[in-house]
TIBAVO-598020 format. One record per atom (N, C-alpha, C): residue in one letter; atom name; x, y, z. Coordinates in Angstrom, 3 decimals. Last residue first. Layout:
r aa: A	at: CA	u: X	v: Y	w: Z
...
//
This chain:
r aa: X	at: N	u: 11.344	v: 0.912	w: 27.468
r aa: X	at: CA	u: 11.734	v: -0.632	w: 28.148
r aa: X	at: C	u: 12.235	v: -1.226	w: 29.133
r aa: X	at: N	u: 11.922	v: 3.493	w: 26.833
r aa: X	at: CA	u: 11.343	v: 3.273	w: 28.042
r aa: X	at: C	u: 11.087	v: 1.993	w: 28.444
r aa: X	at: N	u: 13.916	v: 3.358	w: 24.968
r aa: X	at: CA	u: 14.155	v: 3.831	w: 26.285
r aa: X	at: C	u: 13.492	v: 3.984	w: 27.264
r aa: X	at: N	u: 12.159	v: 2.204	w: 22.488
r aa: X	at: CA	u: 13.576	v: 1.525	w: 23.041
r aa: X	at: C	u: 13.845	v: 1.993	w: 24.776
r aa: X	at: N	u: 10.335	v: 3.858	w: 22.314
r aa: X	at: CA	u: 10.234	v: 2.707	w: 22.614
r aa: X	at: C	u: 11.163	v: 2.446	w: 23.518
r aa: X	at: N	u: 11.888	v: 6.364	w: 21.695
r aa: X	at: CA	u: 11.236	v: 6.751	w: 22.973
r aa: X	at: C	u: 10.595	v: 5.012	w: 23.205
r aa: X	at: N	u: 13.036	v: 5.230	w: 19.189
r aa: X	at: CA	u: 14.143	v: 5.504	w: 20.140
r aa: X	at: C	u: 13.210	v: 5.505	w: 21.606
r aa: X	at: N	u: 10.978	v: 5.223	w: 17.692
r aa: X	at: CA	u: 11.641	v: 4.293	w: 18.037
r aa: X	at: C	u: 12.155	v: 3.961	w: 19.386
r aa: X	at: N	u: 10.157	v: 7.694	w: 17.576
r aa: X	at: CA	u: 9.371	v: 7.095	w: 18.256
r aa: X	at: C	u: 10.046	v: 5.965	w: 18.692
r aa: X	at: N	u: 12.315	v: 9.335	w: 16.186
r aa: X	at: CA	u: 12.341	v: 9.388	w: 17.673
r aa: X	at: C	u: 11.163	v: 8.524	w: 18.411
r aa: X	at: N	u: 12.216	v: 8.110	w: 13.734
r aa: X	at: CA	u: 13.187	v: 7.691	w: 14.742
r aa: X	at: C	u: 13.729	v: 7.853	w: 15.942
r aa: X	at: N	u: 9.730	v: 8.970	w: 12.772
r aa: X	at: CA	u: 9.750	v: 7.880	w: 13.152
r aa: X	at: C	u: 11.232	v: 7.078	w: 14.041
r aa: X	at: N	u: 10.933	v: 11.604	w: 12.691
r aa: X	at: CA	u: 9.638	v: 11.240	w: 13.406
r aa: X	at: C	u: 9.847	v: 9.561	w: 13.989
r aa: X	at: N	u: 12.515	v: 11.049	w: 10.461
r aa: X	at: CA	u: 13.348	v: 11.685	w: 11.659
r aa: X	at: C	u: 11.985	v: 10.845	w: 13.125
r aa: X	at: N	u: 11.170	v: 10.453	w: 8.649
r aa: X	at: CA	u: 11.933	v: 9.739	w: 9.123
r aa: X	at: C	u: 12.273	v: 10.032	w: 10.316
r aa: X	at: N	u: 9.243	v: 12.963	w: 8.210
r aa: X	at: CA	u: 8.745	v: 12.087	w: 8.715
r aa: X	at: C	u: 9.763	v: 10.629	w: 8.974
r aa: X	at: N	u: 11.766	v: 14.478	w: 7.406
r aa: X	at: CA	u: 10.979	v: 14.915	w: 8.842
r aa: X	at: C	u: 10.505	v: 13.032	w: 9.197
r aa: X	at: N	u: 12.081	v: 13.616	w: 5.322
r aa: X	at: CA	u: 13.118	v: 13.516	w: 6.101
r aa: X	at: C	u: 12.779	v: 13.818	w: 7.568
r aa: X	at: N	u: 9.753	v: 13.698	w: 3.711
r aa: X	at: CA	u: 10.429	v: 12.227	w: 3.657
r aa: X	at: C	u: 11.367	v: 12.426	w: 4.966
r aa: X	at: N	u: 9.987	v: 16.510	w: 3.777
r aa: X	at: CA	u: 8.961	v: 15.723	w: 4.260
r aa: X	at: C	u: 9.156	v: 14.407	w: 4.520
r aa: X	at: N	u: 11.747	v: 17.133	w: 2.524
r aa: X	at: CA	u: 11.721	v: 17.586	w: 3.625
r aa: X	at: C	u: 10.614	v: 16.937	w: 4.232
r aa: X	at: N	u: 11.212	v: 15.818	w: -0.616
r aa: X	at: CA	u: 12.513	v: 15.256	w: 0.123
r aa: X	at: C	u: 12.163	v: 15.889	w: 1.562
r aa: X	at: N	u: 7.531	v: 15.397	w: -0.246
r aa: X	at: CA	u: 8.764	v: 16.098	w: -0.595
r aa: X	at: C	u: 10.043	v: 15.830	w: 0.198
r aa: X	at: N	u: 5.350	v: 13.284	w: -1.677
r aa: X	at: CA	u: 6.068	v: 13.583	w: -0.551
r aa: X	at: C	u: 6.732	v: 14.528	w: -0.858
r aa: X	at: N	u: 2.197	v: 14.383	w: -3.286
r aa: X	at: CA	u: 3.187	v: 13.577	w: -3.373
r aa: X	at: C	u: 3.995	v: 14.077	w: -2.086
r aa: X	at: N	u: -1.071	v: 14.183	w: -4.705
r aa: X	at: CA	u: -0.342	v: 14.744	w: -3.391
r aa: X	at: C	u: 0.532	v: 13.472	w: -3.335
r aa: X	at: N	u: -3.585	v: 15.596	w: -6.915
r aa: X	at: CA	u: -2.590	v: 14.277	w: -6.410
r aa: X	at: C	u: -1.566	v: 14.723	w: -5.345
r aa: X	at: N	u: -6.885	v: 15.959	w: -7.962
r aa: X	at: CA	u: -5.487	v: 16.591	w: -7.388
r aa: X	at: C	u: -4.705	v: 15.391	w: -6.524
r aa: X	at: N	u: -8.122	v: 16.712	w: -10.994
r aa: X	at: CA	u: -7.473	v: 15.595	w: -10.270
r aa: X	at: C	u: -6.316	v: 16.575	w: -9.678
r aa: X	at: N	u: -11.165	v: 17.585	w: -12.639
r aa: X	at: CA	u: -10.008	v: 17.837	w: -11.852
r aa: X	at: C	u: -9.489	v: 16.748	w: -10.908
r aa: X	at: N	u: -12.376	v: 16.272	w: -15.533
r aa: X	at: CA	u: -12.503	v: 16.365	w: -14.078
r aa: X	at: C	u: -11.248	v: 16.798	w: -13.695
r aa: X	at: N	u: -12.389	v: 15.804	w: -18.113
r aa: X	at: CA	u: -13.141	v: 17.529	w: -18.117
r aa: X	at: C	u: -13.157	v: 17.454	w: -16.461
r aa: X	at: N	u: -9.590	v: 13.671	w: -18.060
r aa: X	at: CA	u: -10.496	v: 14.200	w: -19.237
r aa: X	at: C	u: -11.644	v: 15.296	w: -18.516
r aa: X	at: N	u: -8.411	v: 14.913	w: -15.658
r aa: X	at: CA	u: -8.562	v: 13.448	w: -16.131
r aa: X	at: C	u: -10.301	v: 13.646	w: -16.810
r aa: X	at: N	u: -6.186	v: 17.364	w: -14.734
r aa: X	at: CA	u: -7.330	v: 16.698	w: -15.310
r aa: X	at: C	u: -7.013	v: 15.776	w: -16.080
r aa: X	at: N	u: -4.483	v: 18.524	w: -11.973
r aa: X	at: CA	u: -4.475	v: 18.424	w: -13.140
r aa: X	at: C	u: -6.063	v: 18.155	w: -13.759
r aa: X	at: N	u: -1.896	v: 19.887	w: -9.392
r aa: X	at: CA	u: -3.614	v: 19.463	w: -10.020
r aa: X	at: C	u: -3.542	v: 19.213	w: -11.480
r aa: X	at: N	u: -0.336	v: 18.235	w: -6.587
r aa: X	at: CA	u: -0.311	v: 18.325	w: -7.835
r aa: X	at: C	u: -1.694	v: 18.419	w: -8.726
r aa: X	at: N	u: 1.829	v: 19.667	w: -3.583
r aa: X	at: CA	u: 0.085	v: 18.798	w: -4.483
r aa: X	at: C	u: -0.098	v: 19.121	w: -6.039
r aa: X	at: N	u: 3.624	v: 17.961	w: -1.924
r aa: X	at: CA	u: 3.629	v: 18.645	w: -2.993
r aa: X	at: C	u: 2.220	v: 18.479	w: -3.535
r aa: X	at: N	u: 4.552	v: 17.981	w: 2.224
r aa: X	at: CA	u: 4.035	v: 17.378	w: 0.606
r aa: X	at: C	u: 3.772	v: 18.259	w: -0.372
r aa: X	at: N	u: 6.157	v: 19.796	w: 3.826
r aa: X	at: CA	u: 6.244	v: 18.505	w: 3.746
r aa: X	at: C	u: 5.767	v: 17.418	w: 2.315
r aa: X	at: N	u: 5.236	v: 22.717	w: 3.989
r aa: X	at: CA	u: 6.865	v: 21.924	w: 2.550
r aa: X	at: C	u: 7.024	v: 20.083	w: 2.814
r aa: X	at: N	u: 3.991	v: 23.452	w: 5.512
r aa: X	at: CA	u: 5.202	v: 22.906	w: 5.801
r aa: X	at: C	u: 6.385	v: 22.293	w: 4.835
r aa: X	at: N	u: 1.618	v: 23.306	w: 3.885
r aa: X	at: CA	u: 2.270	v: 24.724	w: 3.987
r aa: X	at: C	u: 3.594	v: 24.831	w: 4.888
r aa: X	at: N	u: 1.407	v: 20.948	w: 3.680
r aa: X	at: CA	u: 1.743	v: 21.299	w: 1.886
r aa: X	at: C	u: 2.604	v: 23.070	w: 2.829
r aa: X	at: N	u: 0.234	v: 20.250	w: 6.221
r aa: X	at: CA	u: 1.314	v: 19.500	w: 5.701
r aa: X	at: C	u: 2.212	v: 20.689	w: 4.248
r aa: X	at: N	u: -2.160	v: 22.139	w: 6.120
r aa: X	at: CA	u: -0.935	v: 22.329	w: 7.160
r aa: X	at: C	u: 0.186	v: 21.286	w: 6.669
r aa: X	at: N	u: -3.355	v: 20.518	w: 3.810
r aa: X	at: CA	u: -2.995	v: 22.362	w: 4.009
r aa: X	at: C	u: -1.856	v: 22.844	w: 4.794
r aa: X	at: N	u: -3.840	v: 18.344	w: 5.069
r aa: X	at: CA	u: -3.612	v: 18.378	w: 3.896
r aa: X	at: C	u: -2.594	v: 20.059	w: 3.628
r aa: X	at: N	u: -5.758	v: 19.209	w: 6.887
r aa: X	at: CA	u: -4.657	v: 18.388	w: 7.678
r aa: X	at: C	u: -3.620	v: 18.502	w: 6.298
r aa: X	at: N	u: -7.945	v: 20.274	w: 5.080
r aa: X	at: CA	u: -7.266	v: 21.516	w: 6.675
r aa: X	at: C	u: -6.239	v: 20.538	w: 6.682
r aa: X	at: N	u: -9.403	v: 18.147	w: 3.670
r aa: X	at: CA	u: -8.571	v: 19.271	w: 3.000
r aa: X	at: C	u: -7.421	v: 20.008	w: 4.068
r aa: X	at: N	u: -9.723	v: 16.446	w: 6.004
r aa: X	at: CA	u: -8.677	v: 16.158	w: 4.904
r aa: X	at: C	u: -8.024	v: 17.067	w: 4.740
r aa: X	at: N	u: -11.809	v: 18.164	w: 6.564
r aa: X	at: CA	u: -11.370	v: 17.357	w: 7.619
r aa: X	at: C	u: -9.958	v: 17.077	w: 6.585
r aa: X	at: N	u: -12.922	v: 18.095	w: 4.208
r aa: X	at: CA	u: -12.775	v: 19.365	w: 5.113
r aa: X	at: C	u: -12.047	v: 18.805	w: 5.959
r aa: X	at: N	u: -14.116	v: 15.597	w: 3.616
r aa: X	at: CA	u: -13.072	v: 16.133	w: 2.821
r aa: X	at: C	u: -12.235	v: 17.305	w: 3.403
r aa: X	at: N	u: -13.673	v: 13.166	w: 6.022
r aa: X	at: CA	u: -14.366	v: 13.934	w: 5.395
r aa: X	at: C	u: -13.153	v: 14.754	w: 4.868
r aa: X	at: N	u: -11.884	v: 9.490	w: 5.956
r aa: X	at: CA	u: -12.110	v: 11.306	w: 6.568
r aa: X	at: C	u: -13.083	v: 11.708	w: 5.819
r aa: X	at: N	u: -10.352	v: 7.231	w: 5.470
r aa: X	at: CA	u: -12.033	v: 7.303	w: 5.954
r aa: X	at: C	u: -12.113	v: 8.333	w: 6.887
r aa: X	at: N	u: -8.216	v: 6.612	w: 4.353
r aa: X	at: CA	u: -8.518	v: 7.057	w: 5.746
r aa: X	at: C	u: -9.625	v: 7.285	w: 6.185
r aa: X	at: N	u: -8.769	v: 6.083	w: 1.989
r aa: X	at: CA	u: -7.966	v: 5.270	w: 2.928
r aa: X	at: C	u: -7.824	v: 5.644	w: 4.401
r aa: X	at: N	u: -11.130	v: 7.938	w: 1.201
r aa: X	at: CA	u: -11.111	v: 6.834	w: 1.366
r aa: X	at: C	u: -10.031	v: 5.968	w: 2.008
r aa: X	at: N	u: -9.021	v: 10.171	w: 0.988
r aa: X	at: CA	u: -10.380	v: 10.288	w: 2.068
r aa: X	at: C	u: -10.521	v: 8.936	w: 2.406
r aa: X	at: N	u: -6.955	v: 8.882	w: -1.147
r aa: X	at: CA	u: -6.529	v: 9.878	w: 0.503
r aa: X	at: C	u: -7.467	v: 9.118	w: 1.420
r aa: X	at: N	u: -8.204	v: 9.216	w: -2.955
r aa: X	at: CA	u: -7.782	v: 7.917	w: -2.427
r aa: X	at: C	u: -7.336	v: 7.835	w: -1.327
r aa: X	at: N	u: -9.455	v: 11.869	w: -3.354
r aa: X	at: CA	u: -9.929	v: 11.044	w: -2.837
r aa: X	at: C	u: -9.599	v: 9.398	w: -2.637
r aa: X	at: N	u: -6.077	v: 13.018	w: -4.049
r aa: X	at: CA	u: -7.309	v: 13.351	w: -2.727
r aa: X	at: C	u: -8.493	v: 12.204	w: -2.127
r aa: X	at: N	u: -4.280	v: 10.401	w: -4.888
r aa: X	at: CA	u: -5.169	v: 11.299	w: -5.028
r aa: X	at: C	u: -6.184	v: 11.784	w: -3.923
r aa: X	at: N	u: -0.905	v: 10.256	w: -4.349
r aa: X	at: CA	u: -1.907	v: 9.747	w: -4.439
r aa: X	at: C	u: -3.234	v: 10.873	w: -4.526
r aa: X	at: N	u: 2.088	v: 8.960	w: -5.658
r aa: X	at: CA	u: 1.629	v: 9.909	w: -5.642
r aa: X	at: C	u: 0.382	v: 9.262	w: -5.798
r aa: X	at: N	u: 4.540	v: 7.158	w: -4.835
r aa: X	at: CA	u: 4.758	v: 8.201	w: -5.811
r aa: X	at: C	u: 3.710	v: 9.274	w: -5.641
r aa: X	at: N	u: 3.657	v: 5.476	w: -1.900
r aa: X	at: CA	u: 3.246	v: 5.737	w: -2.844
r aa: X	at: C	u: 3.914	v: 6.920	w: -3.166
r aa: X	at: N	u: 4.976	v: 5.614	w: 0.893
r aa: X	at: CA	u: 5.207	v: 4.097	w: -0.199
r aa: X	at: C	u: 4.292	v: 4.476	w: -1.201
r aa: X	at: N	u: 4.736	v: 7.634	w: 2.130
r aa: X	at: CA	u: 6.320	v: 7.272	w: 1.783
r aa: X	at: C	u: 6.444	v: 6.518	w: 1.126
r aa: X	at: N	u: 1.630	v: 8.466	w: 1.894
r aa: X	at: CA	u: 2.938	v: 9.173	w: 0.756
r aa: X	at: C	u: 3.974	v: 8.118	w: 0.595
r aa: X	at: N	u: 0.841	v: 6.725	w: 3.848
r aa: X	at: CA	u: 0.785	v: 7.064	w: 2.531
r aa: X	at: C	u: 1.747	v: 7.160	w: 1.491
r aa: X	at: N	u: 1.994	v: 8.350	w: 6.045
r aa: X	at: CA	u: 2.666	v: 7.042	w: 5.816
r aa: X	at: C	u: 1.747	v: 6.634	w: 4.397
r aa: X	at: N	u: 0.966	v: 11.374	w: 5.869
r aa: X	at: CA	u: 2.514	v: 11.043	w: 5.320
r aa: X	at: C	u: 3.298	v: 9.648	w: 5.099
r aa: X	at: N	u: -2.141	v: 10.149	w: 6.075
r aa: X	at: CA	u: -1.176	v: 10.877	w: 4.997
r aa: X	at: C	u: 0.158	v: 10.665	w: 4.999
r aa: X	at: N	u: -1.206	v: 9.691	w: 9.146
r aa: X	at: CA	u: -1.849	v: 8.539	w: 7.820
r aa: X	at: C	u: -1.585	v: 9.667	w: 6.990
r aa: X	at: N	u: -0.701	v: 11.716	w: 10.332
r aa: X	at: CA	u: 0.551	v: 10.758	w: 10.605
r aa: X	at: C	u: -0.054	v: 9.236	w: 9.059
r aa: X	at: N	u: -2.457	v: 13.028	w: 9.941
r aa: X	at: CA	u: -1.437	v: 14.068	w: 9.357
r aa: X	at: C	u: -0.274	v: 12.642	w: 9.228
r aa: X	at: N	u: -4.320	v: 11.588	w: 11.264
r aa: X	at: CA	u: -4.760	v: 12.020	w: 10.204
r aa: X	at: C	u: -3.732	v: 12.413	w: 9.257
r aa: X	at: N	u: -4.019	v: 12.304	w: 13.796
r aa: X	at: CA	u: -3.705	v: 10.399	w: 13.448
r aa: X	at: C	u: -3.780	v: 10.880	w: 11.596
r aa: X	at: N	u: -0.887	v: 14.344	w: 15.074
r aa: X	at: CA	u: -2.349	v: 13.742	w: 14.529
r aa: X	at: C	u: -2.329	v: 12.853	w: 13.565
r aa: X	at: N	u: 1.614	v: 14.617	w: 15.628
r aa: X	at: CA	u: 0.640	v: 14.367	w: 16.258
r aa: X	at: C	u: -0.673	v: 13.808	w: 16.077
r aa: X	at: N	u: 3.001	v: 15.651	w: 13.411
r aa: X	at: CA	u: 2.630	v: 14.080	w: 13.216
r aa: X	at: C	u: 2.158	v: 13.771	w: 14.093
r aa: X	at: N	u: 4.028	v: 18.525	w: 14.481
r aa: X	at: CA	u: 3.095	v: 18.172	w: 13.414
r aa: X	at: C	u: 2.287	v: 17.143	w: 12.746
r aa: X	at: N	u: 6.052	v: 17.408	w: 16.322
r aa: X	at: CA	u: 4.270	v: 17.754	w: 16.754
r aa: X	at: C	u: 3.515	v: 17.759	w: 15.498
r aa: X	at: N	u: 8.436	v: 15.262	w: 16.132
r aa: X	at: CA	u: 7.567	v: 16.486	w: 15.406
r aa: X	at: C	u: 6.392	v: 16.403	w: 15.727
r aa: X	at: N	u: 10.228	v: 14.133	w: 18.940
r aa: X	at: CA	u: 8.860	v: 13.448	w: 17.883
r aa: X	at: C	u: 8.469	v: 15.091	w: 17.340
r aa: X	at: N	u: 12.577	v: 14.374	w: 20.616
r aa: X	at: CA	u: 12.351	v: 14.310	w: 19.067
r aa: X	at: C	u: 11.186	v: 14.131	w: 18.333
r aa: X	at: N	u: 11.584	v: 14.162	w: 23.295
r aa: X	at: CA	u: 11.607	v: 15.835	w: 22.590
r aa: X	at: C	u: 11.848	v: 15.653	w: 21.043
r aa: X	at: N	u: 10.863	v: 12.115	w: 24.495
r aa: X	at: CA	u: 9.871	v: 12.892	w: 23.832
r aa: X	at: C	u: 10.729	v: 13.917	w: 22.686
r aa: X	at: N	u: 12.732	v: 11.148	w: 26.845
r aa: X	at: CA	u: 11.933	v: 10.159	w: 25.338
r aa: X	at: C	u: 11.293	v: 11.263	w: 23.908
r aa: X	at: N	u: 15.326	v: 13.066	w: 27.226
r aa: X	at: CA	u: 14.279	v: 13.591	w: 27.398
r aa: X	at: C	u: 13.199	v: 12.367	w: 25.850
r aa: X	at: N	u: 17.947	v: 12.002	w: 29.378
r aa: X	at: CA	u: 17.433	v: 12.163	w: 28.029
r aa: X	at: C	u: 15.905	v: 12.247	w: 28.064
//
C-alpha cells in the first residue's frame, strides 16, 4: 500500500490546508478574517483562494455592508468531502507508518 497516494495535492499547501480547516467549522468567513487568521498577504490569499473556488471546493459570496464590499467564502459539499477524504488519508499514512 502506497501511505501517500490518498492525500489531494491541492491541500499541499499550508495556506490552501488553513482556509479549508476554516471553512469546516465556520458557515462562512470573510476575506479579511481569512488574511488575519492566517496572517497572509492579500495576493497571496487572493491566488490560494482562486485555485480552491475554481475547484468547486469553496463558494465566495459578495455583498455589502452598508457602501463596503464584503466578500465571504463558504465550504461546498465537494469541498467538505475532498477535504475529509484528505484528512483520511493523512490519518491512515500515520497509522501505517507506526
Amino acid at each position: 500500500m502506497n501511505p501517500i497516494e490518498h492525500l489531494n495535492k491541492l491541500f499541499e499547501s499550508r495556506i490552501r490546508l488553513g482556509v479549508m480547516s476554516v471553512l469546516m467549522v465556520n458557515e462562512e468567513v470573510s476575506f479579511n478574517d481569512l488574511k488575519a487568521m492566517l496572517d497572509v498577504t492579500d495576493g497571496n490569499l487572493a491566488s490560494h483562494l482562486s485555485t480552491l473556488e475554481d475547484n468547486a471546493y469553496i463558494k465566495v459570496h459578495k455583498g455589502f455592508v452598508g457602501r463596503k464590499t464584503n466578500t465571504t467564502y463558504s465550504i461546498t459539499k465537494a469541498g467538505e468531502k475532498a477535504f475529509k477524504g484528505h484528512l483520511a488519508a493523512l490519518e491512515a499514512m500515520i497509522k501505517f507508518t507506526q
